[in-house]
C-alpha positions in Angstrom: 0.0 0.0 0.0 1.2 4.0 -0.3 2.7 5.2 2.8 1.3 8.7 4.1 3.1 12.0 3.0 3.6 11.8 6.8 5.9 8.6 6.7 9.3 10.4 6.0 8.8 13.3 8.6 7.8 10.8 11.3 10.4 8.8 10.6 13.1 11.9 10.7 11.7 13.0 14.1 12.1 8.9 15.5 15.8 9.3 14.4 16.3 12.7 16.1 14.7 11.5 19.2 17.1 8.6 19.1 20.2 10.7 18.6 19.0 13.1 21.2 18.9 10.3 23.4 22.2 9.4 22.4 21.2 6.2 19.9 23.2 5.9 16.6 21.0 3.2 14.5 23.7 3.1 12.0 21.6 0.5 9.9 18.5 2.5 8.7 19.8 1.9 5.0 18.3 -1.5 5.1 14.7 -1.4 4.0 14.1 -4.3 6.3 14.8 -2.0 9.6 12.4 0.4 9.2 8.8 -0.5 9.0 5.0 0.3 8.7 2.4 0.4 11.1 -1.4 -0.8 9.7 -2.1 3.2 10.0 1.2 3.9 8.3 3.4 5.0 11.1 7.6 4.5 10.9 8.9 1.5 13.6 12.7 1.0 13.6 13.5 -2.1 14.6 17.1 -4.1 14.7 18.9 -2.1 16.7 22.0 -4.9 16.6 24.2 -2.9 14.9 23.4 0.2 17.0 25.6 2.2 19.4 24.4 4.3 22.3 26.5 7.0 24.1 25.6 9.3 27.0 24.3 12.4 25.9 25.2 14.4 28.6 28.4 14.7 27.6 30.7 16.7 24.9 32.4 13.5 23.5 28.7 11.9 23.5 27.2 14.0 21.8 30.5 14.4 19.3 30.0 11.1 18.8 26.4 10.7 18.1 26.7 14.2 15.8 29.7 12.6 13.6 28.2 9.0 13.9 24.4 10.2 12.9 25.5 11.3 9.4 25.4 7.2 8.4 21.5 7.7 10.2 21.1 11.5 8.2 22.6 10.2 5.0 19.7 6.8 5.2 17.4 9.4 5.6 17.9 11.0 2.4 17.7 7.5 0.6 14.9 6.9 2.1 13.2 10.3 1.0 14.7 9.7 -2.6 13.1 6.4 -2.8 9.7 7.2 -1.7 9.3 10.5 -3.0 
């Protein structure tokens, strides 16, 4: 079925939320690690290849900045796919 204009937003602010929290997916690529609710919501699932630093700290959040690229740059495929 067609995913709501909704999907790819969603899905951006599930990745920010997870970086602010200091998770790095790094495997968001995958078209099998990001799913669809019945109503159309983003799920990320497989978080096996993910890392998590505290992001209370400088280096933490260096780390999730420099690290979330990989999560940033899956976001653009994933806009340049559905869109």
């Amino acid at each position: 079925g067609k995913l709501p204009v909704s999907f790819l937003d969603e899905l951006e602010s599930l990745v920010r939320e997870m970086h602010r929290r200091g998770v790095v997916h790094l495997d968001l690529r995958h078209r099998s690690n990001v799913l669809a609710t019945a109503s159309g919501h983003p799920v990320v699932i497989d978080f096996g290849s993910a890392i998590c630093f505290d992001p209370n700290t400088l280096i933490g959040r260096l780390c999730v900045y420099l690290l979330g690229m990989i999560d940033r740059g899956a976001l653009r495929k994933w806009r340049a796919r559905l869109i």
